[in-house]
C-alpha positions in Angstrom: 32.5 18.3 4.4 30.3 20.5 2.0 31.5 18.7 -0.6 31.1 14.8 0.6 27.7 15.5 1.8 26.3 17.1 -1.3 28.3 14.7 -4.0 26.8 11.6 -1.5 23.2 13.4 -2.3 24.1 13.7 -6.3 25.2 9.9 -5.8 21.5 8.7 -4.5 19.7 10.9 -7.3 22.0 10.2 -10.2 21.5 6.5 -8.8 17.9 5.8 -8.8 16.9 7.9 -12.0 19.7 5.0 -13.9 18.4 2.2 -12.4 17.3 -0.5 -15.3 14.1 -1.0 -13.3 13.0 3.0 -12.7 11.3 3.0 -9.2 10.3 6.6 -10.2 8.1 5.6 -13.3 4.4 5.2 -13.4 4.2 2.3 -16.0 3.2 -0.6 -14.2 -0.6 1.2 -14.3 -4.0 -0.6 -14.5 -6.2 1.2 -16.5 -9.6 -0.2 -18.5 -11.4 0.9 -21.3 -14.9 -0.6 -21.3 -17.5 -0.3 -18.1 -18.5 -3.9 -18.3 -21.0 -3.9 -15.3 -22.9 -7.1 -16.4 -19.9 -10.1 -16.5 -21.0 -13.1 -14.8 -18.7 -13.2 -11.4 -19.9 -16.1 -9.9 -16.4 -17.6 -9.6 -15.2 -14.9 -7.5 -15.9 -14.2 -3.5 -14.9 -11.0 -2.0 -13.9 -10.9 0.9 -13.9 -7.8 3.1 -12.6 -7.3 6.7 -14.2 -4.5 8.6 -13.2 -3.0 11.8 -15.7 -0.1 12.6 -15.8 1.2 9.4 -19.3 2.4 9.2 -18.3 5.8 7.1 -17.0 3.5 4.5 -18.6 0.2 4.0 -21.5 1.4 2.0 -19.9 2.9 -0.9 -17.5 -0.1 -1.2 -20.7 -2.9 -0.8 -22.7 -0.9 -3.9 -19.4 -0.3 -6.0 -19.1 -3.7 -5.1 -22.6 -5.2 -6.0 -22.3 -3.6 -9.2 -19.6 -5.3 -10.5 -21.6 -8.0 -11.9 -24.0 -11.3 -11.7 -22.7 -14.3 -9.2 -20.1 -12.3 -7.0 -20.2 -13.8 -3.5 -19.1 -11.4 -0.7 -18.3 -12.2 2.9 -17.8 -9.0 5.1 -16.5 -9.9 8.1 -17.8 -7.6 11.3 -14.8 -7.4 13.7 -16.1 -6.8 16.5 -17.3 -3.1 15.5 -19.2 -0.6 17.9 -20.1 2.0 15.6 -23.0 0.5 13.0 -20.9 -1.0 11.0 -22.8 -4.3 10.4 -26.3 -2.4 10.8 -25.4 -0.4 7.9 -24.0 -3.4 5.3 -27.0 -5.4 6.5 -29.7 -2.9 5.0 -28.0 -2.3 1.6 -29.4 -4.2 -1.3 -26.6 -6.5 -2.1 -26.9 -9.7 -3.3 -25.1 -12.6 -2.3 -24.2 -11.0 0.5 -22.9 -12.9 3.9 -22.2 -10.8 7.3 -20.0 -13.3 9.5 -19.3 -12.0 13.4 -16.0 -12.3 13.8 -14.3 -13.5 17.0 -11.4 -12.0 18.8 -8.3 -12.6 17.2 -6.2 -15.7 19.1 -2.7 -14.7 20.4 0.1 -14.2 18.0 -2.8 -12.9 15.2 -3.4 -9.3 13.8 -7.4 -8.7 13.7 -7.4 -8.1 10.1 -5.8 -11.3 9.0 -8.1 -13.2 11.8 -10.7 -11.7 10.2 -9.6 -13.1 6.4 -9.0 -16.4 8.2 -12.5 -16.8 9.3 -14.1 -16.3 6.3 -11.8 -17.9 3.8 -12.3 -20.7 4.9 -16.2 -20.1 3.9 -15.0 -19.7 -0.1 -15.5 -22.3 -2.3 -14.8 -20.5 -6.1 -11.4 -20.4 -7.9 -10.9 -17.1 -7.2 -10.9 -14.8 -3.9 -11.0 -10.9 -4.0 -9.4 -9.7 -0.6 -10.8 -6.0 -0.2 -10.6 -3.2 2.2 -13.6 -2.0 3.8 -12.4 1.6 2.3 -11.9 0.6 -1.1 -14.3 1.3 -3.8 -14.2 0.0 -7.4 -15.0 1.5 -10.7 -16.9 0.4 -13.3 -15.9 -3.3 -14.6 -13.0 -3.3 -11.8 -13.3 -6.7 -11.1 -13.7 -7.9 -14.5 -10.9 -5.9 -16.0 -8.7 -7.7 -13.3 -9.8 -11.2 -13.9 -9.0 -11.0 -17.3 -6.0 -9.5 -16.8 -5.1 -12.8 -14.8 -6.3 -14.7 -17.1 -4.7 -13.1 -20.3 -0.8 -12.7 -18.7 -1.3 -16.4 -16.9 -1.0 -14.5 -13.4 -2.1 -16.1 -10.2 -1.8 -12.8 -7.9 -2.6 -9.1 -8.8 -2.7 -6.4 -6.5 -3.8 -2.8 -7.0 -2.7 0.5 -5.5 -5.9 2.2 -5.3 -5.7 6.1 -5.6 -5.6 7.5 -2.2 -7.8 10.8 -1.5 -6.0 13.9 -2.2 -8.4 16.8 -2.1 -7.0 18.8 1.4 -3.7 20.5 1.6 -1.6 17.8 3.7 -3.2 15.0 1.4 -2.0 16.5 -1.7 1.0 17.4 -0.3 2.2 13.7 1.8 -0.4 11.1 0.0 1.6 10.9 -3.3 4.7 10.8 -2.1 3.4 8.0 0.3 3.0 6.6 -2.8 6.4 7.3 -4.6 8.2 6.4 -1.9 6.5 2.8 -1.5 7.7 2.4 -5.3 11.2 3.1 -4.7 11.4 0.8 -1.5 9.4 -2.2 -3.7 9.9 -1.5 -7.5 7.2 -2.1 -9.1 8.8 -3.5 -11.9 11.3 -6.0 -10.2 7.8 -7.2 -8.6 6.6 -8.1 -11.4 9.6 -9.8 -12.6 9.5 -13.7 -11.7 13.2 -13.6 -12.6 13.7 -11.5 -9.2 12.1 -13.6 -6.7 13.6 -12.0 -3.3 11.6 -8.8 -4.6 7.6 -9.1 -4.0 5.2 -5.8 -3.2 1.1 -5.1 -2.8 -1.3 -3.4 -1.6 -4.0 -4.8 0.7 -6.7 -2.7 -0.3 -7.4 -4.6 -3.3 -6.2 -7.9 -3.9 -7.2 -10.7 -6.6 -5.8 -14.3 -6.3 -6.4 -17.9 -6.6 -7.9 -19.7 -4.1 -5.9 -22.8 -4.2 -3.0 -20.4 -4.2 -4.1 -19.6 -0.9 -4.9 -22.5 0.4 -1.5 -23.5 -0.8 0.9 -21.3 1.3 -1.3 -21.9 4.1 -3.9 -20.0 4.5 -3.6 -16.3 5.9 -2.1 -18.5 8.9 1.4 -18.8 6.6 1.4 -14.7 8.0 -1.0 -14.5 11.1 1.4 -11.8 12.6 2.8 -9.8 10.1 1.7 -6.0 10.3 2.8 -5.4 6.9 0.8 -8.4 5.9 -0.1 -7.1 1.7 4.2 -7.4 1.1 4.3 -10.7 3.3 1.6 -12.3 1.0 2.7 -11.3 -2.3 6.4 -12.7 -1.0 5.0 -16.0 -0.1 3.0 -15.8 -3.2 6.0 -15.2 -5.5 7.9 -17.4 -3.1 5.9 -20.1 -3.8 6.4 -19.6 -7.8 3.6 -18.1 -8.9 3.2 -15.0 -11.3 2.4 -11.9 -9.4 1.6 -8.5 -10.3 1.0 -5.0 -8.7 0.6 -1.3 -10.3 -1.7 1.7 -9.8 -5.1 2.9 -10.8 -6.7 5.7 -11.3 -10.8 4.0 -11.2 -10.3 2.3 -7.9 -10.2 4.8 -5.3 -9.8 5.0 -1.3 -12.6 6.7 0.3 -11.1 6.9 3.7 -9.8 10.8 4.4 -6.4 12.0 5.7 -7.2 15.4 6.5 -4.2 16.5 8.4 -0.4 16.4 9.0 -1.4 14.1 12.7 -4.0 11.7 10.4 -0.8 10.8 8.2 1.8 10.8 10.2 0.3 8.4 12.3 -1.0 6.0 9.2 2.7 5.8 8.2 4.7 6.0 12.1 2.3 2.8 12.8 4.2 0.6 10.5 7.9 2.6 9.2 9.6 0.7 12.0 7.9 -2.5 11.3 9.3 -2.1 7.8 13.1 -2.0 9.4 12.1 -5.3 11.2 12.7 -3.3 14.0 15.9 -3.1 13.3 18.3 0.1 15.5 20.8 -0.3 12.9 18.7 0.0 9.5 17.0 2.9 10.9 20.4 4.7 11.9 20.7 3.7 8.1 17.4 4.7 6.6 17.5 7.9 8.4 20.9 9.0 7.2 19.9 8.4 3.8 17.2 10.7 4.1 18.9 13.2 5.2 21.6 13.2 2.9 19.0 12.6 -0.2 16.3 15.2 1.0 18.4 18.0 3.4 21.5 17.4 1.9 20.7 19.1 -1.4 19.5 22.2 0.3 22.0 22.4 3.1 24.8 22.5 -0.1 22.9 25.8 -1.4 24.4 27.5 1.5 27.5 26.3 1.0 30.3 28.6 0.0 32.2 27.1 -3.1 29.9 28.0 -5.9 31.0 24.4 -7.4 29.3 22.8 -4.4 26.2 24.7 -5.1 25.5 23.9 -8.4 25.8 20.1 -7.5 23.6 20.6 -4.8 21.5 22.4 -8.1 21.7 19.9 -10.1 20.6 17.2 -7.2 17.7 18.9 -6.7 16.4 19.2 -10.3 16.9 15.7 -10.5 15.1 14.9 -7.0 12.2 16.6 -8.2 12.4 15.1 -12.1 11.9 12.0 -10.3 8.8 12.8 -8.7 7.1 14.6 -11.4 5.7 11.3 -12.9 4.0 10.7 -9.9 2.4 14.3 -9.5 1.5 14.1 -13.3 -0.2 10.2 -12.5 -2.5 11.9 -10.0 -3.3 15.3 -11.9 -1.6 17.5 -9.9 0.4 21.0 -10.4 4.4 20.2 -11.1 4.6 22.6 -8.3 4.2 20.4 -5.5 7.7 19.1 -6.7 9.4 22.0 -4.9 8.5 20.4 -1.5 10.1 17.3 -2.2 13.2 17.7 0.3 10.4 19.2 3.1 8.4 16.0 2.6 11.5 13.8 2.9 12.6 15.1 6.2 8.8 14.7 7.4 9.2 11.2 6.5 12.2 10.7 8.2 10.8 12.1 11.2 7.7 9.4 11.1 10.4 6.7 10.8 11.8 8.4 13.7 8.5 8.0 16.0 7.9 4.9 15.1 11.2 3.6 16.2 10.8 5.7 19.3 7.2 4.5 19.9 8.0 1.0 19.9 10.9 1.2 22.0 8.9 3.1 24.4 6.2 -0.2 24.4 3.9 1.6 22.8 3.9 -1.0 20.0 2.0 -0.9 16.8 -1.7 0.5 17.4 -4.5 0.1 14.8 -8.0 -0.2 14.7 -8.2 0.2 18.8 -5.4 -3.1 19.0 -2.1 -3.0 19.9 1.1 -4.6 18.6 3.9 -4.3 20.7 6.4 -5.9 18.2 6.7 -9.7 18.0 4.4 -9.5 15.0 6.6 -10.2 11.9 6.9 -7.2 9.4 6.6 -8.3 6.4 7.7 -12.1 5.9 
């Protein structure tokens, strides 16, 4: 038993560091050299959906503003209680249009109701879909578009660097990350020769409107709570070039201070991710075990042959996460949690299931999902 469970664990490790595609890898990165804050963005509107989100909004709008000349930005109030308008409405941004949005119509989550209502307000080539969180560096926006324009691609999305300044963030955020590139490889997303394979992030989006407008509008996916992945499938689907990879100069402002602020950011949508499938978590589960416990459970064991595999699975568990550590600046150290983070993300896959078959549904933003929304396309 020692032995099948800690040569299954060897198996997964050996497995995903041969890959041809290397999940693990931080090369698909978007990085700029110039600050060009003056570029002429008048045909590009930005749209931003915002859901009380009055601790954020106003370092996204200036970062925003200061992008360049022409840039066209529709914030979208839904329905928010806490200042959230009040607060965009004073800032001195140009070109700036503050829509009411209205409750979202059966069968919709808010946030894409939101994008509905003011896409159909853009009238330039090229729409910027932005989180209300999301702020971007210096020349951002104009680094992208000419990143579209130079590799002929129609759909670029950004992982923006999440904040990682307390102990849980350091500790969960970047393997959040890692693990998002091993379940969407970056590099088979980029590939238009894999087309069943399609990732982003919905903080920071550029596409082409008629793109848009083509698959139907954010309609195409009014239910999907893992609505960036359904997009860039439908994108790609569609046959158009996309693209996704991290950053470093666009950042999340929003906070994840503890263990409860992270678990529930990722138990609101792991299920979802299964399609709310019983057997795929029984699946998904037992692969994290065997990956993450496995390794250390086989230290115990007592053949010394079984624990030197169990060794060896470790070192390479935690050579696999070192790019992603060294991506964000922090200590190799944090390596040595890897199977400890595992488990805690099994157990968030866990209460999600358990959550939704309880009717507890998907919750976010003060709205509640209970499940017929699609997961990701």
């Amino acid at each position: 038993m020692w032995t099948l469970l800690v040569f299954s664990g060897l198996l997964i490790w050996a497995g995903i560091m041969l890959l041809p595609w290397r999940p693990w890898r931080t090369g698909e990165s978007f990085e700029w050299d110039a600050c060009v804050s003056a570029s002429d963005l008048s045909d590009v509107t930005a749209l931003i959906p915002a859901r009380n989100e009055a601790a954020h909004v106003e370092p996204t709008l200036k970062a925003l503003a200061a992008q360049g000349n022409g840039l066209r930005i529709i914030l979208i109030d839904d329905q928010s209680t806490d200042g959230t308008r009040e607060i965009a409405s004073r800032l001195p941004c140009p070109n700036l249009e503050i829509i009411a949005g209205t409750p979202p119509p059966a069968g919709w989550t808010g946030k894409l109701w939101a994008l509905e209502q003011a896409r159909l307000r853009v009238r330039t080539p090229l729409t910027l879909l932005l989180d209300a969180d999301i702020e971007l560096g210096c020349g951002a926006l104009a680094a992208l578009r000419e990143k579209m324009r130079r590799e002929e691609l129609r759909f670029i999305s950004i992982m923006a660097r999440l904040a990682m300044e307390g102990f849980w963030e350091k500790l969960l955020l970047p393997a959040f990350v890692y693990f998002f590139r091993l379940l969407y490889p970056f590099r088979l997303s980029n590939d238009p020769r894999a087309p069943r394979v399609a990732a982003a992030a919905g903080g920071c989006i550029l596409l082409e409107t008629r793109v848009l407008t083509e698959i139907g509008g954010f309609g195409a996916l009014r239910g999907a709570i893992i609505d960036d992945c359904a997009l860039a499938r439908l994108v790609k689907g569609a046959g158009h070039a996309t693209w996704i990879g991290l950053t470093r100069a666009i950042r999340s402002t929003r906070r994840y201070p503890t263990l409860a602020a992270i678990w529930n950011m990722v138990a609101r949508c792991a299920f979802a991710q299964l399609r709310y499938s019983s057997l795929l978590l029984l699946a998904a589960i037992a692969v994290l075990l065997i990956a993450f416990a496995g390794p250390v459970a086989g230290l115990a064991a007592p053949e010394p042959a079984v624990q030197m595999i169990a060794l060896a699975t470790l070192c390479l568990m935690e050579l696999s996460y070192l790019p992603t550590l060294r991506y964000y600046g922090l200590p190799a150290g944090w390596a040595l949690a890897l199977p400890a983070i595992g488990v805690l993300f099994a157990a968030m896959t866990w209460h999600s299931a358990f959550r939704h078959w309880l009717g507890y549904g998907v919750e976010w933003r003060e709205r509640r999902y209970l499940g017929s929304a699609r997961s990701n396309g």
